[in-house]
Residue frames as qw, qx, qy, qz and C-alpha x, y, z in Angstrom:
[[0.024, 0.650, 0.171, -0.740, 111.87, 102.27, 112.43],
 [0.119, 0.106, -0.753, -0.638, 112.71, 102.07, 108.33],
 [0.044, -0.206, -0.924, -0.320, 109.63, 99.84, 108.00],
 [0.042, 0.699, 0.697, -0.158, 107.21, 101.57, 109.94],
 [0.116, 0.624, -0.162, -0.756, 107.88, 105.00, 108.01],
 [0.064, 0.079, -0.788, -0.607, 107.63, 103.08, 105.08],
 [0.033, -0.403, -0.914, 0.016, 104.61, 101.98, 106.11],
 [0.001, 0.743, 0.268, -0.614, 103.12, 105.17, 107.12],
 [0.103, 0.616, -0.176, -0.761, 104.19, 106.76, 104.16],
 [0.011, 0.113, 0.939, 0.326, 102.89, 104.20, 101.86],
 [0.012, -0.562, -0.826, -0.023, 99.55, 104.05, 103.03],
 [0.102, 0.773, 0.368, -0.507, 99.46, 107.53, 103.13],
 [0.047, 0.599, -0.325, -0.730, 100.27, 108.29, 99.66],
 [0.662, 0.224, -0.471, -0.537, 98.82, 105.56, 97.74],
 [0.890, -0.176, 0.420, -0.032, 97.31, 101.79, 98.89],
 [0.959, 0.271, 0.065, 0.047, 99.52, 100.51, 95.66],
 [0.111, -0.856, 0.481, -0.152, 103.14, 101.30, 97.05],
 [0.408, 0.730, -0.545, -0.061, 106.23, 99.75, 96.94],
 [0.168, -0.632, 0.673, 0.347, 110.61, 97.45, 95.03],
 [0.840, 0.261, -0.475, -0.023, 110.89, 95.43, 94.49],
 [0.166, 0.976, 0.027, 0.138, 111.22, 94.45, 92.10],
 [0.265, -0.378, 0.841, 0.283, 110.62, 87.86, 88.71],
 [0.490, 0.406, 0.736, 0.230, 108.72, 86.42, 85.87],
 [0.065, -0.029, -0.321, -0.944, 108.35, 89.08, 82.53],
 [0.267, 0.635, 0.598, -0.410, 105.41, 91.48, 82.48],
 [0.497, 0.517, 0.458, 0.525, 104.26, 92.73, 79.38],
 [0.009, -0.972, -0.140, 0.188, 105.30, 96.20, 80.43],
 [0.774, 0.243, 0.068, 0.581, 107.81, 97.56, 78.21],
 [0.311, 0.766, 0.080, 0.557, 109.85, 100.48, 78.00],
 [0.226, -0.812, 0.193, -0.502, 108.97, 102.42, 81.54],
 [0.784, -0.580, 0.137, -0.172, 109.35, 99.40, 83.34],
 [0.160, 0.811, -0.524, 0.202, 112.54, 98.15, 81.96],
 [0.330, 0.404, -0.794, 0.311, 114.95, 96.66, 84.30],
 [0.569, -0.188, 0.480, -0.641, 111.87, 96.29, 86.67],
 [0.644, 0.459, -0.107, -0.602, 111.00, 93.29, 84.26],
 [0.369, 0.702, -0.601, -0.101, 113.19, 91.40, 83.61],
 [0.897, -0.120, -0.420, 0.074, 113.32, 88.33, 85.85],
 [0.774, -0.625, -0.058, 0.083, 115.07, 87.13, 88.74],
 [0.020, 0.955, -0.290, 0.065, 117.83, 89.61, 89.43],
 [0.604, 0.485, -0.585, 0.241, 121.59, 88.08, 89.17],
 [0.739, -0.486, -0.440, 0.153, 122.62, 86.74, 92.81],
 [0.045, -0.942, 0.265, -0.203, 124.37, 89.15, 94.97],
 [0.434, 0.424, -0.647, 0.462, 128.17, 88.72, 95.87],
 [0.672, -0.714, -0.169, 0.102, 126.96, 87.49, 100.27],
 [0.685, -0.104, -0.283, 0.663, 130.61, 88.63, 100.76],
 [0.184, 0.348, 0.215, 0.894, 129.42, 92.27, 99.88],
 [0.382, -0.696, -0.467, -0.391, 126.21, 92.46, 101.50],
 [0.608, -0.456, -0.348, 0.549, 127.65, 93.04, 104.89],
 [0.290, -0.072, 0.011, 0.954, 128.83, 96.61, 103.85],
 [0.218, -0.625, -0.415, -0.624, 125.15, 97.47, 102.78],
 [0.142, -0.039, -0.541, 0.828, 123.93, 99.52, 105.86],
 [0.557, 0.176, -0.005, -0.812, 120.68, 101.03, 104.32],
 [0.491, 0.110, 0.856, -0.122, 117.79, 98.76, 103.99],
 [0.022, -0.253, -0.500, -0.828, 115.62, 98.94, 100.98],
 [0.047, -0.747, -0.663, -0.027, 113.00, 100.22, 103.07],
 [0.198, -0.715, -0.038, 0.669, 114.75, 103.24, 103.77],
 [0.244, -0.071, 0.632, 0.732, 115.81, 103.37, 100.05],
 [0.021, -0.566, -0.748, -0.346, 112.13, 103.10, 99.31],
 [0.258, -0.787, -0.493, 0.266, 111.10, 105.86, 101.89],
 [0.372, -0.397, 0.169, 0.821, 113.71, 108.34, 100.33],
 [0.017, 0.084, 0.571, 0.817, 112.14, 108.05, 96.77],
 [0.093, -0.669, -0.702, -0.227, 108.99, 108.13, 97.67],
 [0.232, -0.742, -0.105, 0.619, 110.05, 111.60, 99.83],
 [0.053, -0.356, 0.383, 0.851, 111.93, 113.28, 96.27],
 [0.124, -0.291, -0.654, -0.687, 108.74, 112.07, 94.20],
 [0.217, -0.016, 0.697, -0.684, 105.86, 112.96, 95.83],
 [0.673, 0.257, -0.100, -0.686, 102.78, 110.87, 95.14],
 [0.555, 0.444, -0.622, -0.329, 104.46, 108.45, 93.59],
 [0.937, -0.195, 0.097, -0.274, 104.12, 104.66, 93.66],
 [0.428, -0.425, 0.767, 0.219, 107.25, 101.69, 94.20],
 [0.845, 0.398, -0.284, -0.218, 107.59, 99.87, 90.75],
 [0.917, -0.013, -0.285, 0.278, 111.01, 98.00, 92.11],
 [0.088, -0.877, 0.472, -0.030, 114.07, 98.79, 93.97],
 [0.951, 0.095, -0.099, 0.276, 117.11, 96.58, 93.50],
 [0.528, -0.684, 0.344, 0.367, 120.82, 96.69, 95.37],
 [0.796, 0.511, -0.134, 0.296, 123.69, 97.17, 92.42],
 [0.331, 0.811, -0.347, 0.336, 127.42, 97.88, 92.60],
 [0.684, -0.639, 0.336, -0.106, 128.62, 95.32, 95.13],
 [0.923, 0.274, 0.017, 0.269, 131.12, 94.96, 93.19],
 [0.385, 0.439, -0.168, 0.794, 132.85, 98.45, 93.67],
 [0.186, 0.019, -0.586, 0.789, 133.20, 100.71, 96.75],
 [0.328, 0.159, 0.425, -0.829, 129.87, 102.36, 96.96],
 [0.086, -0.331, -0.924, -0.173, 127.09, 100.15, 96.44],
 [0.059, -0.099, -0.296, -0.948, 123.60, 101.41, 95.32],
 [0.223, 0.409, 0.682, -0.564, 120.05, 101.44, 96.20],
 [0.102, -0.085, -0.394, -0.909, 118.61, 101.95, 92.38],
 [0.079, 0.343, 0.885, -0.305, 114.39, 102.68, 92.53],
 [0.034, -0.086, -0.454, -0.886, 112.04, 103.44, 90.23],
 [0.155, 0.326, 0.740, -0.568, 108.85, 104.90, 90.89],
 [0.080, 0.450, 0.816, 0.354, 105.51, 105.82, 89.13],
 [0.195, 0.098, 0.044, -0.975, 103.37, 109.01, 88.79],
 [0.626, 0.349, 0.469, -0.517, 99.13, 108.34, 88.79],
 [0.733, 0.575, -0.047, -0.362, 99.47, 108.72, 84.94],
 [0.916, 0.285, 0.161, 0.230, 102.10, 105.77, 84.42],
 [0.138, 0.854, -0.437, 0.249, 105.57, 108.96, 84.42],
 [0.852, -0.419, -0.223, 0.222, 108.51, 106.66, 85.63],
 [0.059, -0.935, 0.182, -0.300, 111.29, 108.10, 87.63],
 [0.840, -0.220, -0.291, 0.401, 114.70, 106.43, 89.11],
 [0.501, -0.841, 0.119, -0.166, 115.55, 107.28, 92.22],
 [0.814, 0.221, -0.448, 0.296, 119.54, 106.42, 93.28],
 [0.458, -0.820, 0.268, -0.215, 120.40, 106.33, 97.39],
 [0.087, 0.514, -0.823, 0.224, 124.13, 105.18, 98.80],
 [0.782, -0.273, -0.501, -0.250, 123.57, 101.61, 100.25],
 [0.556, 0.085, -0.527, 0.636, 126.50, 102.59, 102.68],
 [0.033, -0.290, -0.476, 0.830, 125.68, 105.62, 104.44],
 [0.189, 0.648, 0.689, -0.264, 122.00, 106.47, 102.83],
 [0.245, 0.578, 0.017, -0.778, 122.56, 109.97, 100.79],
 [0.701, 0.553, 0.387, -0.230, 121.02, 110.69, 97.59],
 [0.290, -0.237, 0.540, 0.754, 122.99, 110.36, 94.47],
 [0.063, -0.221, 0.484, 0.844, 120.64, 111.28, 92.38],
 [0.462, 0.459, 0.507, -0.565, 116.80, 111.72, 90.62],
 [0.299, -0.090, 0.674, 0.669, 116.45, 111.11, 87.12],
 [0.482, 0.168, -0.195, -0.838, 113.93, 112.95, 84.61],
 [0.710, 0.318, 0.293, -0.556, 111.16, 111.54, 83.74],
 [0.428, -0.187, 0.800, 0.377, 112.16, 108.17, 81.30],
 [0.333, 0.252, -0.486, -0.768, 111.16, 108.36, 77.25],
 [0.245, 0.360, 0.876, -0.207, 107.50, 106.20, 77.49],
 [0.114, -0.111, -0.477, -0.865, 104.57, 106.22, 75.38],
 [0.492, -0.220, 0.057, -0.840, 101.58, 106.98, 76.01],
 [0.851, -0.057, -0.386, -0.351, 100.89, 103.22, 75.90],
 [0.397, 0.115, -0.649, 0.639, 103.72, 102.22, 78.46],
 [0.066, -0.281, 0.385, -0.877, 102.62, 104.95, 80.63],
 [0.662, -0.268, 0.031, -0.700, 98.86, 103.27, 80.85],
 [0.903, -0.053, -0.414, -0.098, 100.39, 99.91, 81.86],
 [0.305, 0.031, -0.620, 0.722, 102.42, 101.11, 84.36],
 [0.047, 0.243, -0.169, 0.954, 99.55, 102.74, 85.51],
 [0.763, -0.187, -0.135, -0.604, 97.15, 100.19, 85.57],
 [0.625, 0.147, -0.702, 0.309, 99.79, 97.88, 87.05],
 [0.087, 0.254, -0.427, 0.863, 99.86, 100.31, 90.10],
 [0.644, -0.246, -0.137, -0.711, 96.21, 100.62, 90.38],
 [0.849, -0.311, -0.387, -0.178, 95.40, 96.53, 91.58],
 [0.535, 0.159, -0.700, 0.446, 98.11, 96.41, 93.79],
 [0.718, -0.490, -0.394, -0.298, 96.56, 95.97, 97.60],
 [0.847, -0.294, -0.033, 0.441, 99.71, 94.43, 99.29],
 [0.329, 0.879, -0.341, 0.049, 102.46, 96.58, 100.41],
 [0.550, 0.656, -0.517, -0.014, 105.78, 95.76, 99.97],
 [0.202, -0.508, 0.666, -0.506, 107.04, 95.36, 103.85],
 [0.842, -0.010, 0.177, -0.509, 103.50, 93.29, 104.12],
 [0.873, 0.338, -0.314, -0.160, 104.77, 91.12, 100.91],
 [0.163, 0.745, -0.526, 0.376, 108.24, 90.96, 102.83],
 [0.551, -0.266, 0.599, -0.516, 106.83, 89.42, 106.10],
 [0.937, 0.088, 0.133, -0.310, 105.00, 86.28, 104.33],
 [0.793, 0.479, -0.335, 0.171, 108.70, 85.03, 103.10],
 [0.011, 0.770, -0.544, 0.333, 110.69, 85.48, 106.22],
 [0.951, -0.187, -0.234, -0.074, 112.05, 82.45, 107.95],
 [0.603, -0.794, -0.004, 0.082, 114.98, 81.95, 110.49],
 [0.714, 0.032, 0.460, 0.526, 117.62, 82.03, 107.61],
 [0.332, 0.905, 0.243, 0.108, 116.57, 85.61, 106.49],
 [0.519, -0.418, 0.016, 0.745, 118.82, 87.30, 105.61],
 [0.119, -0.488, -0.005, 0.865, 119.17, 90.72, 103.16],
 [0.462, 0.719, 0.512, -0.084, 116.53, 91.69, 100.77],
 [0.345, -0.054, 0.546, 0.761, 118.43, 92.80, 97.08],
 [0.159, 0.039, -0.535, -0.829, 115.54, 93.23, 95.08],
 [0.309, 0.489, 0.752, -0.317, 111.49, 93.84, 95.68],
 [0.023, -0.397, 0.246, 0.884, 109.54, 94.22, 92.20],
 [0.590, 0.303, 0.465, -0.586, 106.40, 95.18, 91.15],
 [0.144, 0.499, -0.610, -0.599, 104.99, 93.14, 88.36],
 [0.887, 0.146, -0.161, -0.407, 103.17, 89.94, 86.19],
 [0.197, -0.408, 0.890, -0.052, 104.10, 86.93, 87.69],
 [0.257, 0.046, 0.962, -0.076, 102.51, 83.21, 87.65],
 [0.121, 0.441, 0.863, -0.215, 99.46, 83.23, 85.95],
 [0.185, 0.567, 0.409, 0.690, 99.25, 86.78, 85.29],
 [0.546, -0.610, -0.552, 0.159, 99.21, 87.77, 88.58],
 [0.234, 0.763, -0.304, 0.520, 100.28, 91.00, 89.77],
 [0.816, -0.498, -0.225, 0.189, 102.88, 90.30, 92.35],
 [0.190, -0.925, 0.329, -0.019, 105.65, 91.47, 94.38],
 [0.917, 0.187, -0.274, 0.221, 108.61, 89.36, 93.22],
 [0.236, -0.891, 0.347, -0.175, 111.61, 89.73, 95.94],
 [0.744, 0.333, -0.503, 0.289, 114.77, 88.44, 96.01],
 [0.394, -0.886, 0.220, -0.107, 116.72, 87.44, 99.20],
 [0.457, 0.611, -0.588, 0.269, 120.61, 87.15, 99.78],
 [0.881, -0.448, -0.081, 0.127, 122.11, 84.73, 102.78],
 [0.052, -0.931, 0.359, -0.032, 125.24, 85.98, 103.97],
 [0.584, -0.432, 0.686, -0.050, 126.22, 82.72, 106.08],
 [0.749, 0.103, 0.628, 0.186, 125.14, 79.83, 103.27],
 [0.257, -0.372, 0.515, 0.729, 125.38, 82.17, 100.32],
 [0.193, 0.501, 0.837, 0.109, 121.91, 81.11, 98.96],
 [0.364, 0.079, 0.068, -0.926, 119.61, 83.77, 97.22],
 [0.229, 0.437, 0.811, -0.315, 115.66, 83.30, 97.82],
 [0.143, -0.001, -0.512, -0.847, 113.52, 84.12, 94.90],
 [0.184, 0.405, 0.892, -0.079, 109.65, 84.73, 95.47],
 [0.135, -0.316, -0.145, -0.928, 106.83, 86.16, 94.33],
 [0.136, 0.423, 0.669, -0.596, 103.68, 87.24, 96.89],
 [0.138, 0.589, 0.702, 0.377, 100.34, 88.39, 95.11],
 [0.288, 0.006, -0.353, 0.890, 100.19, 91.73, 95.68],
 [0.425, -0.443, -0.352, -0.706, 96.22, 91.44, 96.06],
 [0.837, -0.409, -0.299, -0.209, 95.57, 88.69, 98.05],
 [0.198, -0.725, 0.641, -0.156, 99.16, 88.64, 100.02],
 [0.985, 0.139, 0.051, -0.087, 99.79, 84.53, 98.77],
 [0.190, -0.541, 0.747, 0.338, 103.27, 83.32, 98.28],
 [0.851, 0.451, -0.060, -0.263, 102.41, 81.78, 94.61],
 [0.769, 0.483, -0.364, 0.206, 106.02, 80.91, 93.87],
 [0.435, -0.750, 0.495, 0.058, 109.57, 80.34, 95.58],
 [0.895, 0.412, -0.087, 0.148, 112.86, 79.30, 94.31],
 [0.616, -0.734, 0.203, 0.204, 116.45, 78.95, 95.70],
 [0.594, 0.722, -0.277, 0.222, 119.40, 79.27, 94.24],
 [0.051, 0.408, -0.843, 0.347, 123.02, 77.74, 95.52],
 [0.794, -0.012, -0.594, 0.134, 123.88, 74.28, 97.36],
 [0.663, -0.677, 0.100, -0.304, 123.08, 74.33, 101.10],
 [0.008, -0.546, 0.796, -0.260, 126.60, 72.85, 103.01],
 [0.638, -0.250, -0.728, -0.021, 125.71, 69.34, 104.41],
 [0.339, -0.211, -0.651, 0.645, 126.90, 70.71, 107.79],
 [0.158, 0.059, 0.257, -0.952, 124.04, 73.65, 107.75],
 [0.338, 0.401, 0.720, -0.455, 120.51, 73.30, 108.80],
 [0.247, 0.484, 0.724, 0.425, 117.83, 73.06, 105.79],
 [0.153, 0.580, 0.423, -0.679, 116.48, 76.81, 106.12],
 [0.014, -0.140, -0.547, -0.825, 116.16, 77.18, 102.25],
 [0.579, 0.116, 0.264, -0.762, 112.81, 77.46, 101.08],
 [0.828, -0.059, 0.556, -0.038, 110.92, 73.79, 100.71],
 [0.800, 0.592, 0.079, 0.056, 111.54, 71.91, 97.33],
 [0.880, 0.039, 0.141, 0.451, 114.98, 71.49, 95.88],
 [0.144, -0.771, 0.269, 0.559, 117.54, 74.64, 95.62],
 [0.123, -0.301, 0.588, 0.741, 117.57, 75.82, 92.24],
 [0.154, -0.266, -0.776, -0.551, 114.04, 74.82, 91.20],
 [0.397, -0.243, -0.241, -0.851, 110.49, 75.42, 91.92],
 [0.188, -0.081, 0.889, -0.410, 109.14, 74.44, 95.23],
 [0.272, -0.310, -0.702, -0.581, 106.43, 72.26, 93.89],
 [0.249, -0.548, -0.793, 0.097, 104.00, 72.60, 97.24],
 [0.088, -0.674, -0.434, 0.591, 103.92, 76.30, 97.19],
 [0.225, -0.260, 0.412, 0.844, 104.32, 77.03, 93.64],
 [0.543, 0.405, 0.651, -0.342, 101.35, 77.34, 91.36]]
């Protein structure tokens, strides 16, 4: 239900919608923590308590901004009791805005002003927004496999090549593994993928191909 409201409200508020959200883009300032590379791994012992998905997370902020576009959303605080849902979104003219929903039971904690950006930020977040094609859910689908497990972090941004892509991190509960990719967020491609942690001998290969912890060379580029 989460995904197809997301959907719905995506496509009706802008084709270049949302998280995230892993390689630095040369946006500085608004985008921040959106930027930054391939979020830290989540704690798998923690994830279990997350209830909200980030699509719902994503479908909240895009309800308190209206208009606005997903630059990333990313799970924090699974370290203390009330893990977070943090998500920053985008106004036509490049204005970002973080959004912050419980990850437990869904309410809002909070909308933050408009973030200190210059005029030059503001037109690279804004022309980031602009090529994007692929939404998020879309980018979401081309990485699942029978080992999916919880999605931490989908964010928008310059990946391989210069490419704008969705970069999205997933968490495994059972092997403990997090899945790092990015999708093009024109052409919907999986350009990259990378695993992190050391598959058990006794559990089935579901990483993604190519060695855990490096770049799968047959789907990277």
């Amino acid at each position: 239900m989460a995904r197809a409201l997301l959907s719905r409200a995506a496509r009706r508020r802008t084709r270049a919608v949302a998280v995230s959200g892993l390689a630095a883009v040369a946006v500085t300032g608004a985008l921040g923590a959106a930027c930054s590379g391939p979020p830290a791994a989540k704690n798998p012992e923690a994830l279990p308590r997350v209830e909200i998905r980030y699509a719902q997370a994503v479908l909240k902020a895009l309800d308190k901004v209206p208009g606005s576009h997903l630059l990333s959303v990313g799970l924090g605080g699974l370290s203390g009791p009330r893990p977070v849902w943090r998500t920053r979104v985008a106004a036509d003219d490049g204005t970002v805005r973080l959004v912050r929903v419980g990850a437990i039971h869904g309410e809002l904690l909070g909308v933050g002003p408009p973030t200190g950006q210059s005029a030059a930020d503001k037109a690279r977040v804004a022309s980031l927004v602009k090529e994007v094609k692929v939404l998020p859910e879309d980018a979401v689908d081309k990485v699942k496999q029978p080992d999916f497990g919880q999605v931490t972090d989908v964010r928008l941004e310059k990946g391989t090549g210069g490419k704008t892509v969705w970069s999205i991190t997933i968490a495994t509960v059972r092997h403990g593994l997090t899945h790092n990719y990015q999708v093009d967020a024109v052409t919907s491609q999986v350009v990259s993928e990378r695993t992190v942690g050391t598959i058990p001998p006794s559990a089935p290969n579901t990483a993604a191909p190519g060695t855990a912890g490096a770049p799968s060379p047959n789907r990277s580029t």
